[in-house]
C-alpha positions in Angstrom: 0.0 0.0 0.0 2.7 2.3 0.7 4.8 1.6 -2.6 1.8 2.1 -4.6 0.7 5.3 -3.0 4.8 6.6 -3.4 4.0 4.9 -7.3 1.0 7.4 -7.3 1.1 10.7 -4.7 -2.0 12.4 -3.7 -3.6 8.8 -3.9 -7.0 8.6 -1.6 -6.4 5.9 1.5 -9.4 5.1 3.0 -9.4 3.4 6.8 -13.0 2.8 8.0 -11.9 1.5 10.9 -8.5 3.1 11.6 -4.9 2.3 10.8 -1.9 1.4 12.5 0.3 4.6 13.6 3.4 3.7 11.4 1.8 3.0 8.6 -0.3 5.9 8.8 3.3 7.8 9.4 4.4 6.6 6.3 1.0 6.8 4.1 1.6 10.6 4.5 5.1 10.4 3.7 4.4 9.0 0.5 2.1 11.4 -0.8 -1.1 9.8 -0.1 -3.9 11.2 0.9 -5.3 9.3 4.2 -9.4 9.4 5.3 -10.0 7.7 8.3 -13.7 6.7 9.0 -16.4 8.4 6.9 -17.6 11.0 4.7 -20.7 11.7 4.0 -24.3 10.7 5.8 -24.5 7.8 4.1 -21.3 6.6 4.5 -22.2 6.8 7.9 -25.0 5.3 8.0 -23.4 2.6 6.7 -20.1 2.5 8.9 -22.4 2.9 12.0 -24.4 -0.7 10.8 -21.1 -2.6 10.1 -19.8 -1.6 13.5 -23.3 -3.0 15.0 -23.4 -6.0 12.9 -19.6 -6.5 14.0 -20.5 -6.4 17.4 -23.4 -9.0 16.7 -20.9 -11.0 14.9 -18.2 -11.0 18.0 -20.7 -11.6 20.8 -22.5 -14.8 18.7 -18.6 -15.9 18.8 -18.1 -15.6 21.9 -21.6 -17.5 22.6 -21.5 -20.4 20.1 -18.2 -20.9 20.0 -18.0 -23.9 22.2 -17.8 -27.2 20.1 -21.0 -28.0 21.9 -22.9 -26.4 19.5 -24.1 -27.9 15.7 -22.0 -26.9 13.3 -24.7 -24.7 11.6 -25.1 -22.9 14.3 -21.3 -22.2 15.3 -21.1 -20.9 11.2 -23.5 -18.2 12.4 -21.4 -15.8 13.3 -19.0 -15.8 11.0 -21.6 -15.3 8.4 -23.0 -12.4 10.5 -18.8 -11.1 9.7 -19.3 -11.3 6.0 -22.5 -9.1 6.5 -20.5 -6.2 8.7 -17.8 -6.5 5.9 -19.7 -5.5 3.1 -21.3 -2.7 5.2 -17.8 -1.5 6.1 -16.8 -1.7 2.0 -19.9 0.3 1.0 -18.8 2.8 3.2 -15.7 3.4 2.3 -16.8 3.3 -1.7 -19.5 5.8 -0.7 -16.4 7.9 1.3 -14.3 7.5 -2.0 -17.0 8.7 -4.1 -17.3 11.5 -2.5 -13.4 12.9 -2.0 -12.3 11.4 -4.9 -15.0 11.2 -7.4 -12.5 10.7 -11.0 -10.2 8.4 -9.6 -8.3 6.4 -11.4 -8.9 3.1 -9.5 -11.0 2.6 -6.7 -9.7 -0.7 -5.4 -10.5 -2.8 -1.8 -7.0 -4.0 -1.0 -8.4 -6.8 0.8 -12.0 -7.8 0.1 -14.8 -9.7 1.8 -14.9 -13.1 0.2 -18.8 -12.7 -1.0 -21.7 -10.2 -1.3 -19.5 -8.8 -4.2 -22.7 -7.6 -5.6 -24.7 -6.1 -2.6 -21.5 -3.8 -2.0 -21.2 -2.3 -5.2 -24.9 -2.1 -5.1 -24.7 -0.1 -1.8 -21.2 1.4 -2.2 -22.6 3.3 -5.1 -19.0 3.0 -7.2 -17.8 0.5 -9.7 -14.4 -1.0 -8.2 -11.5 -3.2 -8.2 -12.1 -6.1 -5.2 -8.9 -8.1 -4.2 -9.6 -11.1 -2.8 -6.9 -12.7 -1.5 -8.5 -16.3 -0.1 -11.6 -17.9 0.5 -11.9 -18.5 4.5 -15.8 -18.3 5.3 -18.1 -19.9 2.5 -21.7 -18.9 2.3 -24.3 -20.6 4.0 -28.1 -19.9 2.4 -28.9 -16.6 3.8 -26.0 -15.4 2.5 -26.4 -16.7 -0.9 -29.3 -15.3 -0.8 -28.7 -11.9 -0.2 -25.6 -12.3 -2.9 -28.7 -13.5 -5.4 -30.8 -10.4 -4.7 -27.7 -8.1 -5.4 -26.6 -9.9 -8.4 -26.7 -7.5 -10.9 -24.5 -5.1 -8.7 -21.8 -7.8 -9.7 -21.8 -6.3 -13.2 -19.7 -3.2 -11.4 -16.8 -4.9 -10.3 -14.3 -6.8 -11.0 -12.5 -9.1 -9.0 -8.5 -9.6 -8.5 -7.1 -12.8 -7.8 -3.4 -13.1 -6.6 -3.5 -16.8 -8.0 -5.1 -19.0 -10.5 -5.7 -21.4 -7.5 -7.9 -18.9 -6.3 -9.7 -17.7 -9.1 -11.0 -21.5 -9.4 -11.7 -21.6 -6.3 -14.5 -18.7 -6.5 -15.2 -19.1 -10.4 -17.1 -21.9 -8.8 -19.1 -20.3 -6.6 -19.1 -16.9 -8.5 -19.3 -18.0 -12.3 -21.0 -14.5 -13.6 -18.5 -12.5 -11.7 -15.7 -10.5 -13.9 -12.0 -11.5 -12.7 -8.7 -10.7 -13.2 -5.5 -12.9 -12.3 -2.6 -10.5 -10.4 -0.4 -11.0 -7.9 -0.9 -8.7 -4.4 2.3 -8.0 -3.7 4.5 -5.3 -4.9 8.3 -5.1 -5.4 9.0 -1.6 -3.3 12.5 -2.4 -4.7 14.2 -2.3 -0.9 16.2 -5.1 -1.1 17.9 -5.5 2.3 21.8 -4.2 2.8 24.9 -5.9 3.7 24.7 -3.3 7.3 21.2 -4.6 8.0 22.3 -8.1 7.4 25.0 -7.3 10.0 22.7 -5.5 12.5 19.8 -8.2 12.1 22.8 -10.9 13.4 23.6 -8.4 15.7 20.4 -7.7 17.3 19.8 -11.3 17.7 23.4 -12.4 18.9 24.4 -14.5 16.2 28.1 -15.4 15.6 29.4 -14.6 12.4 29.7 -18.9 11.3 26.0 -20.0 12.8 23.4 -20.7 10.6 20.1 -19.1 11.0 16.6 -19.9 10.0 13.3 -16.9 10.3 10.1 -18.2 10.6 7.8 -15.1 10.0 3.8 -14.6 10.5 1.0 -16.2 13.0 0.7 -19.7 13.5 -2.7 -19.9 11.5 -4.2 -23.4 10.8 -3.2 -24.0 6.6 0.6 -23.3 8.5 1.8 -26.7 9.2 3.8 -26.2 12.3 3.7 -29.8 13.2 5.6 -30.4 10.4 7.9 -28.3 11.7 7.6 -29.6 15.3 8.9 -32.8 14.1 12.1 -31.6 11.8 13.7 -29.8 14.4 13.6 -32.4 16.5 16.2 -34.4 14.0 18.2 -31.4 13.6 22.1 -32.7 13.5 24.1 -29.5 13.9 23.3 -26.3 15.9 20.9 -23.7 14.6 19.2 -20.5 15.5 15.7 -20.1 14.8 13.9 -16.0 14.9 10.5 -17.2 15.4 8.2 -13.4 14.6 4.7 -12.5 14.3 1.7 -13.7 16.2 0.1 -15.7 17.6 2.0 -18.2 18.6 2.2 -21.4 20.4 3.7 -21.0 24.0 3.8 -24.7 24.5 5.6 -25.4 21.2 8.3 -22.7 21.6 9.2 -24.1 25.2 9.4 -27.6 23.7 11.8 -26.3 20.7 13.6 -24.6 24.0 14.7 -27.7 25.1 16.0 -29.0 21.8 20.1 -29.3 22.4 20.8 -27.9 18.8 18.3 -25.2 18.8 18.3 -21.7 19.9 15.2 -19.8 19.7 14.8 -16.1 19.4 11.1 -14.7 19.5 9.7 -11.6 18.4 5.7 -11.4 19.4 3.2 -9.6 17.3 2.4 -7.5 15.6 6.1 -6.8 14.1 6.8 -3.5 12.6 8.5 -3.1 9.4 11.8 -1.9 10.9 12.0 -4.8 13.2 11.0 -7.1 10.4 13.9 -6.4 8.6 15.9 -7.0 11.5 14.4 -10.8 11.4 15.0 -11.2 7.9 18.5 -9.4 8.1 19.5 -12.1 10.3 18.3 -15.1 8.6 20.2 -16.8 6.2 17.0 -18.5 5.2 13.5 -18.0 5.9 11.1 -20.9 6.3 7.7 -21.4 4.4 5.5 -24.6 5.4 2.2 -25.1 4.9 -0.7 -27.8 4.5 -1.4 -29.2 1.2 -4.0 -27.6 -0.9 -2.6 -23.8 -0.3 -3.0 -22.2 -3.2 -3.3 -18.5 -2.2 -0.2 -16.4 -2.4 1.9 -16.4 0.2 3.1 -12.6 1.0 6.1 -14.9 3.6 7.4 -15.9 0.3 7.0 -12.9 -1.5 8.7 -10.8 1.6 11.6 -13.0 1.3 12.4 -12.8 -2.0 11.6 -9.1 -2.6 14.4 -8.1 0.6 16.9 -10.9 -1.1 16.5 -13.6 1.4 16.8 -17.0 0.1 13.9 -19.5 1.1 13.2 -23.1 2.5 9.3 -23.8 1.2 7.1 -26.9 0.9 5.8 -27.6 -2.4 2.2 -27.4 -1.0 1.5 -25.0 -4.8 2.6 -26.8 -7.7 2.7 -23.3 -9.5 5.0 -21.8 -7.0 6.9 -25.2 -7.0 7.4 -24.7 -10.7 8.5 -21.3 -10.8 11.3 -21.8 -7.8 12.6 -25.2 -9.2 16.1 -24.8 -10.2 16.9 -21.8 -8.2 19.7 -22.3 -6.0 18.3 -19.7 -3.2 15.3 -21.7 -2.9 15.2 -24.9 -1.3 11.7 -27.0 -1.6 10.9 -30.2 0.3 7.4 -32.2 0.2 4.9 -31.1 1.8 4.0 -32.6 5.3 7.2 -34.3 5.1 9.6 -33.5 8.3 12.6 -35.6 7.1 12.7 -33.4 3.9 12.5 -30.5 5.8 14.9 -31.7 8.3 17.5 -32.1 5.4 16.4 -28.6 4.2 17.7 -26.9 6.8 21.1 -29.2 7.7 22.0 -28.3 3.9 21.5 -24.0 4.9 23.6 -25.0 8.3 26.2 -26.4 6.3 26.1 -24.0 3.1 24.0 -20.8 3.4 22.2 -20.7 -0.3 22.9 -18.2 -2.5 20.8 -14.9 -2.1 18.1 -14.5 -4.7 19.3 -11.3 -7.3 16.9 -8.5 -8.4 15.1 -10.6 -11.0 13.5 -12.9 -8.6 10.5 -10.8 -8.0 9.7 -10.9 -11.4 10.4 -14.7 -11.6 7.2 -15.2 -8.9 5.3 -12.1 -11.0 5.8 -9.8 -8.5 5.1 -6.2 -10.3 6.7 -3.0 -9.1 5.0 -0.6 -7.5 4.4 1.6 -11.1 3.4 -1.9 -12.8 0.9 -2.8 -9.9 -0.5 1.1 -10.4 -0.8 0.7 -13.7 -2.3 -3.1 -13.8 -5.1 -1.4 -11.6 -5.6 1.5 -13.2 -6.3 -0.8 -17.0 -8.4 -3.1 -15.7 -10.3 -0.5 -13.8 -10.7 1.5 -17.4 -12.1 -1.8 -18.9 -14.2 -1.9 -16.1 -15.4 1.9 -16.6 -15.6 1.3 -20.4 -17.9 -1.7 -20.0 -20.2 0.0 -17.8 -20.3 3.4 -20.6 
């Protein structure tokens, strides 16, 4: 978000519900434009019923959470979530319309995964929706409120980091227009030989000891077991950064005890300063997760857009196929902890090679101009179609 509003100064940001201080901080220092909340009554209006449908949504969480209850029921909420999501988009589409009325591109960075329709219908703008993964499906009151605002589907198009995900919701959205482009965006701030030095630093690492990042939460398609199980077979001494949250305490006490393992932990959220600091260090950064992932993974593309070289399951056969043959990217199958296990003995005993400036490309990682102008075409066709 930042690259592309430094791609594109005095670029409208809009926050219905806030944003963190630092990135706000440097938002501004890139030129952009920055809204937080609502303008306009009707944008109001609308804010004020996502925040109440929100609250609905957290308190039927907190009640039918318990595995007690039927699945149906314990789906409730979370379909109550996509409700208050596409409340909170037509807000800020009806916030956008006002301030910024000929935009370029009016595009959700990160879009609800249904009722495409009802919030263009109720947003009032056509727009750009990227959705990055499908995590709550619809159950029938939800399809039918996507029905009823069906035609409001004509008036956006949808972005899809992967062609995994595109199939994914061409089968449940088959009349919605979609576009295939990868999220992330190639800033271009590949890390320096002094950060590299100040991440081992920061982290007390000798100069000669390997070292292995393991960025983001511990969310369930990440398959820590897998993980769990390597380390334990681990033959020569390594240091692992564990960053981001949440995390398993348990887990991380266990890996504690492991003779040739020395865990460093950085609890989330991680700022971007101190992220580089964990990838400065690593000689590596690890990638696992369960089979059937076929979003795109912003670990991977973090890694390769700073220059750090990568261990990664080959849980996406496109992925798979793009990395195979680089030297800075080591793959091993997926769910397999010997693989992994052999992975990371080969970094202790021969750091990889650090991946050059062309990587990004390799994955289809646009810079920041590229991204600005991929959105700002397809959102023409989109304007030209609706003319």
């Amino acid at each position: 978000m930042v690259a592309l509003a430094k791609a594109r100064p005095g670029s409208l940001v809009i926050a219905p519900h806030g944003i963190a201080t630092e990135t706000a901080r440097a938002l501004c220092t890139a030129g952009a434009r920055l809204a937080i909340g609502r303008a306009g009554r009707r944008a109001g209006f609308l804010l004020a019923a996502a925040r109440l449908v929100s609250g609905i949504s957290a308190a039927g969480q907190r009640l039918l959470g318990s595995r007690r209850w039927p699945v149906r029921l314990r789906r409730l909420p979370h379909q109550v979530t996509l409700l208050a999501r596409c409340l909170a988009e037509a807000s800020a589409l009806r916030t956008a319309c006002r301030l910024e009325p000929n935009a370029d591109a009016v595009v959700i960075l990160t879009a609800n995964e249904a009722l495409h329709g009802a919030a263009a219908l109720l947003g009032g703008e056509p727009h750009l929706r990227f959705v990055h993964e499908c995590v709550t499906t619809e159950d029938t009151a939800v399809r039918l409120l996507g029905r009823l605002a069906r035609r409001g589907e004509a008036r956006v198009i949808a972005v899809y980091p992967t062609q995994a995900v595109a199939d994914q919701f061409a089968e449940r959205f088959p009349n919605l227009p979609a576009a295939v482009g990868g999220f992330a965006v190639d800033d271009e701030r590949r890390l320096t030989a002094a950060e590299r030095e100040c991440g081992r630093a920061a982290f007390d690492v000798p100069g000669v000891e390997a070292v292995v990042c393991l960025v983001g939460g511990w969310w369930p398609y990440k398959d820590i077991d897998v993980i769990d199980a390597a380390l334990e077979r681990l033959k020569e001494p390594l240091h692992l950064v564990v960053a981001g949250g949440p995390l398993d305490e348990d887990v991380l006490q266990r890996w504690r005890t492991l003779p040739d393992l020395r865990v460093h932990v950085v609890p989330g959220p991680v700022g971007e300063s101190v992220l580089r600091l964990v990838y400065g260090a690593a000689d590596a950064s690890l990638v696992t997760r369960r089979p059937g992932t076929g979003k795109e993974s912003g670990l991977v593309m973090d890694a390769v857009r700073l220059g750090v070289p990568l261990i990664v399951s080959d849980h996406d056969s496109a992925l798979t196929i793009r990395l195979d043959g680089q030297p800075w990217a080591l793959t091993f199958p997926v769910g397999d902890p010997a693989g992994l296990a052999d992975a990371l003995d080969d970094v202790i005993r021969q750091p990889p090679p650090l991946p050059g400036p062309d990587a990004t490309g390799l994955l289809g990682m646009r810079s920041a101009e590229g991204q600005a102008e991929f959105l700002t075409r397809t959102f023409a066709a989109l304007r030209t179609k609706e003319s």
